[in-house]
N, C-alpha and C positions, 0 to 999 in steps of 0.2 A: 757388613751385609752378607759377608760368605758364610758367616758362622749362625748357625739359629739360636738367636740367645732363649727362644721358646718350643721347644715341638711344639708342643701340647697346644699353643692358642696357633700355630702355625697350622695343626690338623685340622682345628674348627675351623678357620677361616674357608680353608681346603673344601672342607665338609657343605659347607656355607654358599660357595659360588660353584661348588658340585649341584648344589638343589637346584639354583638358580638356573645352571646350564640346561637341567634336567626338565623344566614348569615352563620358562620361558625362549630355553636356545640359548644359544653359543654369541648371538650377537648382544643377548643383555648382557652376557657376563663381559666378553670386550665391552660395553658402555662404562658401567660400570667401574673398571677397571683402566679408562680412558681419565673421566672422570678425578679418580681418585688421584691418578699422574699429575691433572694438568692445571689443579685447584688447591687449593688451601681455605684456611679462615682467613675470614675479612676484617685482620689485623695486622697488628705491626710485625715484620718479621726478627727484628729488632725490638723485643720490651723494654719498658722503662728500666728494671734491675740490672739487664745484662747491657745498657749503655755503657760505652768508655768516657773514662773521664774527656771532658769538654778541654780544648788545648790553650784555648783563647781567652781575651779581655772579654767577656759578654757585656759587661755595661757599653763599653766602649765601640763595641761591633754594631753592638743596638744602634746605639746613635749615631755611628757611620751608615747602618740600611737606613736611618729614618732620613738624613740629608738626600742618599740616592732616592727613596723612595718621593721626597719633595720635588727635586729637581727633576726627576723625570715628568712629572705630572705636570709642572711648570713649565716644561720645554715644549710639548705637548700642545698646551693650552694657549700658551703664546703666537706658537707658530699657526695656532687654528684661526686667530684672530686675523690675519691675512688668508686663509680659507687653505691652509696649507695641509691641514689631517693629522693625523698619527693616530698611535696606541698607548694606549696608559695602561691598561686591564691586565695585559699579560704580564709585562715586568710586576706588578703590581701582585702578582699571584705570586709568581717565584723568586721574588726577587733575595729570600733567601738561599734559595740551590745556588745562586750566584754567590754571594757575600762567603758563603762558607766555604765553597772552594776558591774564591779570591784571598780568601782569608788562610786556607789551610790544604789545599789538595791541587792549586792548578798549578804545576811546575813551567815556568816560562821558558828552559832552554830544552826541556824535552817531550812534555806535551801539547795535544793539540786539541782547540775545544770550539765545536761547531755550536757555537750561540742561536739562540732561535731569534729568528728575521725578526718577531714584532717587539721583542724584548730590546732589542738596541735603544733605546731611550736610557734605560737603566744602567747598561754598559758604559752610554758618555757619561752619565751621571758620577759614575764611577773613576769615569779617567778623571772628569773635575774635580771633584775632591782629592783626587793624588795629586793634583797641578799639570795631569797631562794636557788638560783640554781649557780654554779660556771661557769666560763669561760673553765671550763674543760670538767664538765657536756655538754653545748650548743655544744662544739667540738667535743664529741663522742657521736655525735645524731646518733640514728640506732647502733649503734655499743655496744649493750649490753654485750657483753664479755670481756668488758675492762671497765666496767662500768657504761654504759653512758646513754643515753636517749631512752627509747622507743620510735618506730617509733609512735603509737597511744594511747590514754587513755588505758591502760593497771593495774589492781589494783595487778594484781600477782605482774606484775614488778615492780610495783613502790606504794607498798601497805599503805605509809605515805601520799600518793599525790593522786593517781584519784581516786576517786568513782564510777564512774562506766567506763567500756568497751562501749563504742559507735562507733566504725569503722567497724562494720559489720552493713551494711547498712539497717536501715528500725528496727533494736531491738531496738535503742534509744528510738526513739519515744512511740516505743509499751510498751518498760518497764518504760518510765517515768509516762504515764498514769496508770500503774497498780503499781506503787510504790505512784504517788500520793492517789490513792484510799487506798493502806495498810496503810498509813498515817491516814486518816478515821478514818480506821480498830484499827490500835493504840487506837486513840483518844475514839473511840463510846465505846472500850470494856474495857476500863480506863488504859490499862498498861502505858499511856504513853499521856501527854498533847501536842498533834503537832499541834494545832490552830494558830500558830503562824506562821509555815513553808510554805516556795511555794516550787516546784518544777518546775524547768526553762529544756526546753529543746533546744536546737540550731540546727536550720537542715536546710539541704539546699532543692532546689526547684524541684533537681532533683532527692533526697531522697525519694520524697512522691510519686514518681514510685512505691517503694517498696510496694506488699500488705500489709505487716504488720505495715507502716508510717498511715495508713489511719484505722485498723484492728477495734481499741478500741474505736474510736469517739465518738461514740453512749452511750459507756457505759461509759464514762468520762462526757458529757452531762447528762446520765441519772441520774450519782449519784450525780449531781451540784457539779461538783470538779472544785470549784473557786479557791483552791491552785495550780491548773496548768496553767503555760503559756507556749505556744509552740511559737518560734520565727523564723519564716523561711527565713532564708534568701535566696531572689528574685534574684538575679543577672541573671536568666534567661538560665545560661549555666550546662547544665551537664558535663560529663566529655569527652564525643564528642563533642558536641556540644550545637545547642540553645535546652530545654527544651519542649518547645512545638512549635517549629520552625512556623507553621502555625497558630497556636491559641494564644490563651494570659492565660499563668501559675496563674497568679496572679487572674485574674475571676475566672479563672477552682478550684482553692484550696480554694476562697471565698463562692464557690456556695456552692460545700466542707462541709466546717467549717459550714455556717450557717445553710445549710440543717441538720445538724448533731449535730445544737443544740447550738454551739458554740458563744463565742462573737469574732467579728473579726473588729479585728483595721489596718488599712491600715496607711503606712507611705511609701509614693511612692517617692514624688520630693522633691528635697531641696529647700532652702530658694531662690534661684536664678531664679526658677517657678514661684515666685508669680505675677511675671509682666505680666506674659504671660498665667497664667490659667482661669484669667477673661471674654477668650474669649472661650464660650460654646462650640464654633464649632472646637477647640482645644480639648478641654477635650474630646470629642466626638471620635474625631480619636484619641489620644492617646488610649482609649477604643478598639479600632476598628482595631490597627495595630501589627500586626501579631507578637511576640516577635522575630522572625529571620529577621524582619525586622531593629526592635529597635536595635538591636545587633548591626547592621550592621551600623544605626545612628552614635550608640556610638564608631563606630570606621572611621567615615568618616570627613569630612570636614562641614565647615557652608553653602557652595555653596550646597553640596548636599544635605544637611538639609533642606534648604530654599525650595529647589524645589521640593523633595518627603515627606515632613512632610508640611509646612506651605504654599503651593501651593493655592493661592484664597485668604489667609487670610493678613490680614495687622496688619503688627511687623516692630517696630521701632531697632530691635535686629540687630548687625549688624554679617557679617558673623562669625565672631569670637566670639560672644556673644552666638549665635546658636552652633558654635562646643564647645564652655568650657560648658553651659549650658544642652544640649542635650544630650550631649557627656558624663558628668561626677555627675550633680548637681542630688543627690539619697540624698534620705531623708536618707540612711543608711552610710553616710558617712557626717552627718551631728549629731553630739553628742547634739544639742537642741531638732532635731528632734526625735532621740531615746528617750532621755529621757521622751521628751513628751509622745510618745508615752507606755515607761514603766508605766509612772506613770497612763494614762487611765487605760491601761491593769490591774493594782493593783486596781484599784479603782470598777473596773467593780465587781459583784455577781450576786451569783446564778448558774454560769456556769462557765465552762472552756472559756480560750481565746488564740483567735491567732493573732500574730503579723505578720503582711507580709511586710516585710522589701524590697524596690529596693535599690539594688546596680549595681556596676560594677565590674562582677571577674578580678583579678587582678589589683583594684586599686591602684595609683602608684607606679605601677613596670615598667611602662613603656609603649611607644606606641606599642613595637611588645609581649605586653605580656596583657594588657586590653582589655576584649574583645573580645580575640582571640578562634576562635575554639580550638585551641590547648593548652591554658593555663596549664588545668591540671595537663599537660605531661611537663611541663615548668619547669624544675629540677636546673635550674642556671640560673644567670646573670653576663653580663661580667662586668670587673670594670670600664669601660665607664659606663655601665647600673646603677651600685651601684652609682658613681660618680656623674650622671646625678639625680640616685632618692634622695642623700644626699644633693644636694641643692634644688630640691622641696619641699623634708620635713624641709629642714632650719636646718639639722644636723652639728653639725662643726668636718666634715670628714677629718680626715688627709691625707697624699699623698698615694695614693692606687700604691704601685708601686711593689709589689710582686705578687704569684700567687693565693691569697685569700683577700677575705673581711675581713676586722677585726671585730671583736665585738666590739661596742660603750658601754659606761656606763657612767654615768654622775658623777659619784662619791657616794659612801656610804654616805657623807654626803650633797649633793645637795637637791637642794629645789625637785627635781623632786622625787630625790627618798626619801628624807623625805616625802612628800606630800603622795604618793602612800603605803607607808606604815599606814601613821597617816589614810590613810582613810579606811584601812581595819581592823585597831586595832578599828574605832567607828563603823565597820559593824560584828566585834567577832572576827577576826582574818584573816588568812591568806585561800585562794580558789585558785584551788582543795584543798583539804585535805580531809586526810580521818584518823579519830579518831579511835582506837582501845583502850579500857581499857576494860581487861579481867574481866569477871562478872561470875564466875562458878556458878551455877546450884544446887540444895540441888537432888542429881540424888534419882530416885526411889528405893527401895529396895527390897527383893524376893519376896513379894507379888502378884505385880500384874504379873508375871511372870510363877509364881507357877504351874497355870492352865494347860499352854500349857506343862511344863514339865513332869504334872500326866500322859498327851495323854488322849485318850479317843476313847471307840471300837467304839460309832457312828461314820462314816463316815463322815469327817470333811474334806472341800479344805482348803488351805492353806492362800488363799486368804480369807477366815473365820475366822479363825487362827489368821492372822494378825488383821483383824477389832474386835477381841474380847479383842485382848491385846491393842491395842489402847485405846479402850474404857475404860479399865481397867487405865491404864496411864494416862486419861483423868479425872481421876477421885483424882491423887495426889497431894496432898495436896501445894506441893512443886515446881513442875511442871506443871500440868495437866491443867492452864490456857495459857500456853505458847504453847499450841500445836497448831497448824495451818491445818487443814484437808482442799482438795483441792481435788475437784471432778469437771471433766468436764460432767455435765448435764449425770453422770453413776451411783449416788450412789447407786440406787437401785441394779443394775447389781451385785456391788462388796458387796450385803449386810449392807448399811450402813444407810438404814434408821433408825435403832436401833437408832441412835446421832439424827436423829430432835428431839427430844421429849427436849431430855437433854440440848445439844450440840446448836441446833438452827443455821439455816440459815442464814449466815447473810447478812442484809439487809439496809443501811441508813435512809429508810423509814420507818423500821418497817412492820407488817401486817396490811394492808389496806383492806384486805378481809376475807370472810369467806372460809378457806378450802373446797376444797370440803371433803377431807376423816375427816372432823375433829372431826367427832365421832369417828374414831378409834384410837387401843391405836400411833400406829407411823406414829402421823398424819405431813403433812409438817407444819413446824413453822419456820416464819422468824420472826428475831428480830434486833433491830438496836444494839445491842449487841451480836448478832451470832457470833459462833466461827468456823460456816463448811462454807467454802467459796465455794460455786455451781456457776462456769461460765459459764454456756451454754456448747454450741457445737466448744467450742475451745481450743485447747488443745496450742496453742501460747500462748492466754490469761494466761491459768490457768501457764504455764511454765514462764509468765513474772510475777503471782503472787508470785509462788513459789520464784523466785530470790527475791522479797522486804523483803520475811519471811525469807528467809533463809540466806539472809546480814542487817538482821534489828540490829546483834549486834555488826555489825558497824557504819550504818548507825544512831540508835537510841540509841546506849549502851542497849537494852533491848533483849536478848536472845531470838529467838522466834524456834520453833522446828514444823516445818513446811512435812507435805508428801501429795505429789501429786503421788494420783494412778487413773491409766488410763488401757485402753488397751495397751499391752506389744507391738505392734504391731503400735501404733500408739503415741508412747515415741519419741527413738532414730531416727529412721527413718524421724517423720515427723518434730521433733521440734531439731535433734543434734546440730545442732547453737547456737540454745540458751543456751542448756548445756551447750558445749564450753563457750560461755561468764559465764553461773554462775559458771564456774570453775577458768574464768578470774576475777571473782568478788568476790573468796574467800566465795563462799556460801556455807552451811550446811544442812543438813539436807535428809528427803529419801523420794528418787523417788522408787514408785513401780509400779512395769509392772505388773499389775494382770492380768488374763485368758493367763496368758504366754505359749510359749512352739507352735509349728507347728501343733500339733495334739489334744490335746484338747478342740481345740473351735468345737465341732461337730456342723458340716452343715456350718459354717461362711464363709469357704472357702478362697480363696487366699490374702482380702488385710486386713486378719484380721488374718493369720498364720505366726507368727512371729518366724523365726529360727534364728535369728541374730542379735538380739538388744545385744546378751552378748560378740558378736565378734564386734562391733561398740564402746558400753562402755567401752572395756576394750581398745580403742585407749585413752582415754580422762585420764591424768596423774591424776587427783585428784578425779577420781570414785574408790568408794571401789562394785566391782559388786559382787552380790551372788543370787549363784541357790540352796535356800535349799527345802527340798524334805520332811520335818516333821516340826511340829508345833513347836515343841524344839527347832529346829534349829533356827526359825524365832527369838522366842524368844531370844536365845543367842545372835544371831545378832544383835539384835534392841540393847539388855542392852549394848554388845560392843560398839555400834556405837554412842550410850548416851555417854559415858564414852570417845571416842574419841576427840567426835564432841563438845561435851557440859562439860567436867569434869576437872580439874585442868590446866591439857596440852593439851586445844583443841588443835585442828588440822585444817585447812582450808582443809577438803574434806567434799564430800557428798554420800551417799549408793545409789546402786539400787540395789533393791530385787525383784525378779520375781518369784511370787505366781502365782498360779492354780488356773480351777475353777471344780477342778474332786473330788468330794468326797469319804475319803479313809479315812479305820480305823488309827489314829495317836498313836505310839508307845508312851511310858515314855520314857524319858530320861533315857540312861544309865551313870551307873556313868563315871566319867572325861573324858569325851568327851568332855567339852566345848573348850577347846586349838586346837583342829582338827577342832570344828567348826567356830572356828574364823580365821584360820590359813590355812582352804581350801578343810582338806580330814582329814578320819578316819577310822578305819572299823568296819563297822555297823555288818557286821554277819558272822561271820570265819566259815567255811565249808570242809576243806580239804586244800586249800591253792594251790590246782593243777594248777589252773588259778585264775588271780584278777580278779573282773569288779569292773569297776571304771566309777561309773553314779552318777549323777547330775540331781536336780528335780525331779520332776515325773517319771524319770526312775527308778529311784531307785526300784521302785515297779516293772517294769519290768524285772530289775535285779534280785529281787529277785523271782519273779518266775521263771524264767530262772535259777536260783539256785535248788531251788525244781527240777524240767522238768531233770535238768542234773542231779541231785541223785537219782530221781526216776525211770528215764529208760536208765542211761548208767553209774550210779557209778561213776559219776565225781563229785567229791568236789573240789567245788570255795567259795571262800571268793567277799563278795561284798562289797564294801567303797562308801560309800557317799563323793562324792566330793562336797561341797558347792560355791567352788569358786575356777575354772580355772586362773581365770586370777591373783588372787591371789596366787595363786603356783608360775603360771610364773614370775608374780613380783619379788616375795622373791628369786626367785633360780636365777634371774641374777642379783641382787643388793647383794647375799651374795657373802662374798670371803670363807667361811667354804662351811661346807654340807647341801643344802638346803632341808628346811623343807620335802617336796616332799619326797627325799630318805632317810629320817629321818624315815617316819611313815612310808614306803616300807623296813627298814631292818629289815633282819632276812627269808626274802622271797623270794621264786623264782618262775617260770614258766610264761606264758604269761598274757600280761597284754590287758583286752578288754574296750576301753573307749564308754560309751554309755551316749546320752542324749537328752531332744528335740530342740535340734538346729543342726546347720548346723557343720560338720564333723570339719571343720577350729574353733573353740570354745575349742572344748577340745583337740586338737589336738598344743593347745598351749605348752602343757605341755611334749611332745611325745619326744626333746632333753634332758629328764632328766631321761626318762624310756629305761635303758639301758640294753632292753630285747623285747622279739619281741611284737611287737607293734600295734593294730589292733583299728578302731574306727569308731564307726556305728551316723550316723544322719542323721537331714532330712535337706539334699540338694537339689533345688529347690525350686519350688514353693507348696504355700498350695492349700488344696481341697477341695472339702466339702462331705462327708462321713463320718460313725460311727469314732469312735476313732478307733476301732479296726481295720477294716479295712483301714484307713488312715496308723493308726504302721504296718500294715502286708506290705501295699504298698511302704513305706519307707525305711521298713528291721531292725526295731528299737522293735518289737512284742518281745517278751518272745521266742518262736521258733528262728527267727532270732539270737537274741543273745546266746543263745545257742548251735546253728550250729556253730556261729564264734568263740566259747571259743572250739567246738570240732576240727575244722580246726587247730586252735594255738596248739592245743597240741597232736597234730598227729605226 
């Protein structure tokens, strides 16, 4: 491109968009020129000539997708017959991009491949026939109480087999990009050689709806992550209907991708096109017609073919040649033309790539189910319908004379299913799978701990607190490179520029510039070895990092110990989906809500007062949530949560801790406290015992002036307890069959009990069936505000006075 291999047509062109700028302005010639970038013909980008020879058995491959494509539909339709649902439609469309890279592109020891949620029918299909999966297994699909198959990629349920949770629509996408980037991240900072790895994503067309399908493009572009291929499959329907009914899906996610940086390889017609694309003025309107139109092709006849597609133009095709060809002939149902196109896609660098697959949803399932707006919804087929697709696919179906399909299998020892095995033992083994070999941790020891136990009279938040001992653990010997720090575009906020200096931003490029602060001592520094990963202004992003860190020691056997702190405020609320899924992915490690708590953020006001991210988390089975209220506390936490998460008998959960940003003298540690602060509640200062309060966070400190306030002007002695973790109490007291811990550390006590904290009343009020004594509990429900602290607690009824009054109430 540097060299002009033309002046001369280079002057005209020149000449050409000089007119243009001149009649119409400078903004048609950018269109124009926008245009030209971000489009192509509405072809194969891969022809039939320049296809590489095909590597495989094709007779034999055929008849391995034709048994997946049975048995999915079978699993299906069976399990509906108990009113249980599924999807047949999608597998049914792609279920070659599957086969072909099971067959020849999905490497099991070092890639990774985000399957699309409604396709999982296809995928057991596929383990059946290798002999991963039983005929018992396929028959209690959906029905997990008896054993059987998760309805979607699921890694809780089925934690030997999927890798990742992909059925919550539009996270695939987002976490394959930022898993392929930690892969990098691996690599650049040495733990771990992944040069070797792609990561494959599978998505349909009506996925990329999703914001979060399209969220990361930019930054997957930016850091030339040529280990990702995204593979869309085209079939043009969503789960109403056509995708962009008026427009064409396939330009619009071209324009897309290439604006965005990407390489995008198009595999649109099958081999039975090629008679018929040599005519320009074809190609043209194929370009040009509307995809609710196309739909509507592919489900008509060749009479109407003829006369609303090839209208004017001259084809020797005859009406039948037009309906089989228009009708069904998709480059994605043609395994020369996938593979062709895989193997561009591998070949391309420098960037990410997309694959834009055409097919037709519901390929042969039949005519009242291809095609159809309704597919989706399409939960069975009757045994005409099976009957009918067992000699399309050339299956040798027995007599279908009861009220189910049977499961087909070729034999354990048939060529089809020898074949399908020998060729995943020469690609490392068997996909999905997901490896676990436990790698413990050389944990930290009192050391870097020590500090926060001393306390310290400066006025320390908690969110200090925590980024000191990070730091400190950052610094072990044993640990301290495995840690993953995760800031969206806040570190400054939570005090953490302390780690550029050290620590380093990381960057695949390196520093290409001069800082500006870079005379000072914490100055910004990225390095292609950084260890604090800074995403911008998105807290998805940084939430889809988090998942790559915090299942990297399954994904790579290499333990990584990863915490994403954000606004408390902008965790739960904006990102809890994702949570859910890294709960469904078996991930580790701690989320923190720093600047926590409703009243705290002075002046920030409502969409930054968060009173309920700890009534949210503690829905989620595999959160350990904690509100601790001293720098000790934090401490102990963190060392437990090492010792959980990371030490002999991990555990698949992850913490959230919700630190402060209010600076407040930090008490020592008193002795043996640590079992109350792992375990929920304690009591921090005995007082008389007339009344408890029982606060969490930052109350705590209101509590205890509200301790003072009541022995200095009314002679009541109250005992205050630091609760660290509500929902932790609650936990333990309905899983014990004894005496739960809760009234364990409450005997020997009596009078009212007052729950304070800064969240919303429903939080602590978890615990109120186990406190069997009157019961009283203050927080801030509603909404937040923007006003001093003080006057925010006085407005809530959460101040030092307030609680006070209600410990005087209780014991009147």
């Amino acid at each position: 491109m540097e060299k002009d291999l033309d002046p001369q047509e280079t002057s005209e062109w020149l000449e050409s968009l000089d007119a243009v700028r001149r009649v119409a302005g400078p903004e048609r010639v950018a269109y124009l020129l926008r245009r030209l970038a971000t489009s192509s013909r509405y072809v194969n980008t891969v022809p039939t000539a320049e296809e590489p020879p095909y590597p495989g058995d094709l007779e034999l491959e055929e008849r391995i997708a034709a048994y997946d494509r049975w048995n999915a539909a079978a699993m299906v339709s069976r399990g509906s017959k108990l009113g249980l649902g599924g999807h047949m439609a999608t597998y049914a469309s792609a279920a070659w991009l599957y086969e072909v890279g099971f067959h020849h592109f999905f490497h099991s020891a070092h890639d990774q491949i985000y399957f699309q949620g409604h396709a999982s029918p296809g995928i057991y299909a596929r383990a059946f026939l290798e002999g991963r999966l039983s005929e018992a297994h396929l028959d209690a699909f959906r029905r997990e109480t008896r054993g059987g198959l998760p309805s979607y990629p699921h890694p809780r349920a089925m934690p030997d087999f999927w890798q990742f949770p992909t059925v919550s629509m539009g996270l695939g996408p987002l976490n394959a990009v930022y898993q392929a980037r930690f892969n990098r991240y691996l690599h650049n900072r040495g733990i771990k050689d992944t040069s070797a790895g792609h990561v494959w994503a599978f998505l349909g067309d009506g996925e990329m709806d999703e914001p979060e399908s399209t969220a990361a493009l930019t930054l997957a572009a930016r850091e030339g992550l040529d280990n990702l291929t995204f593979v869309i499959n085209c079939n043009l329907q969503r789960l109403d209907g056509p995708v962009r009914g008026n427009t064409r899906i396939v330009q619009e996610l071209e324009s897309v991708f290439r604006g965005a940086g990407w390489h995008v390889v198009k595999a649109l017609w099958g081999a039975e096109w090629d008679g018929l694309l040599h005519d320009d003025e074809l190609v043209a309107r194929l370009g040009e017609i509307p995809d609710g139109q196309f739909q509507t092709f592919a489900a008509s006849d060749g009479a109407y073919i003829r006369e609303h597609l090839f209208e004017g133009l001259s084809t020797t095709a005859t009406y039948e040649d037009l309906r089989r060809i228009v009708g069904g002939s998709r480059a994605g149902h043609e395994p020369r033309k996938v593979h062709a196109a895989y193997q561009r896609a591998k070949s391309l660098k420098g960037a990410p790539t997309v694959i834009l697959v055409q097919t037709v949803k519901g390929w042969t399932l039949g005519a009242g189910v291809e095609a159809r707006n309704a597919n989706h919804q399409m939960k069975k087929l009757s045994l005409e319908e099976f009957r009918v697709m067992g000699e399309r696919l050339g299956l040798p179906v027995p007599a279908l004379d009861g009220e189910l399909p049977p499961f087909l299998h070729p034999g354990h020892d048939s060529p089809e299913a020898r074949y399908a095995r020998e060729r995943r033992a020469a690609l490392g083994g068997p996909i999905p799978q997901r490896v676990y070999v436990p790698k413990n941790l050389d944990l930290p020891g009192d050391k870097p701990f020590q500090a926060l136990a001393k306390g310290s009279t400066q006025p320390v938040a908690t969110t200090m607190a925590f980024v000191r001992l990070v730091k400190d653990l950052m610094k072990e010997p044993g640990t301290g490179r495995r840690w993953v720090p995760i800031v969206p575009d806040e570190a400054r906020t939570f005090g953490m520029e302390s780690l550029f200096p050290t620590a380093k931003i990381y960057s695949p490029l390196g520093q290409r510039y001069d800082a500006v602060d870079r005379e000072l001592l914490l100055a910004y520094k990225e390095a292609a070895d950084g260890q604090i990963l800074i995403e911008g202004i998105t807290e998805a992003g940084s939430m889809a990092s988090f998942t790559a860190a915090a299942t990297s020691y399954a994904t790579h056997g290499e333990p990584m110990i990863p915490f994403y702190i954000f606004y408390s405020m902008f965790g739960w609320q904006r990102t809890g989906d994702q949570m859910w899924a890294l709960a469904d992915q078996l991930g580790r490690g701690f989320l923190i809500g720093a600047t926590a708590g409703r009243t705290t953020m002075t002046g920030e006001g409502l969409q930054h007062a968060d009173g309920h991210s700890h009534l949210l988390a503690s829905a989620n089975p595999a959160v350990l949530a904690y509100d601790p209220a001293f720098a000790y506390e934090v401490g102990v936490i963190v060392r437990d949560g090492l010792r959980r998460m990371y030490g002999p008998a991990a555990e698949n959960v992850f913490y959230y801790l919700t630190v402060y940003n209010e600076p407040m003298p930090q008490p020592a540690m008193p002795e043996g406290v640590e079992e109350g602060v792992v375990r929920g509640v304690y009591r921090y200062r005995a007082g008389g015992g007339q009344a408890h309060i029982l606060a969490s966070g930052t109350a705590v400190h209101w509590a205890l002036a509200a301790q003072e306030l009541l022995e200095e002007e009314y002679g009541v002695g109250v005992d205050v307890w630091s609760v660290t973790s509500w929902s932790e109490l609650r936990r333990e007291a309905m899983a014990t069959d004894g005496v739960p811990y809760l009234k364990r550390a409450l005997a020997g006590t009596d009078g009212p009990v007052i729950a304070v904290s800064d969240w919303m009343r429903a939080v602590p009020d978890q615990i109120a069936p186990w406190i069997e004594r009157p019961w009283t509990s203050l927080g801030t429900d509603g909404f937040g505000l923007s006003d001093t602290r003080e006057a925010v607690r006085e407005h809530f009824g959460v101040d030092p006075r307030a609680i006070a009054d209600a410990v005087l109430k209780a014991i009147e």
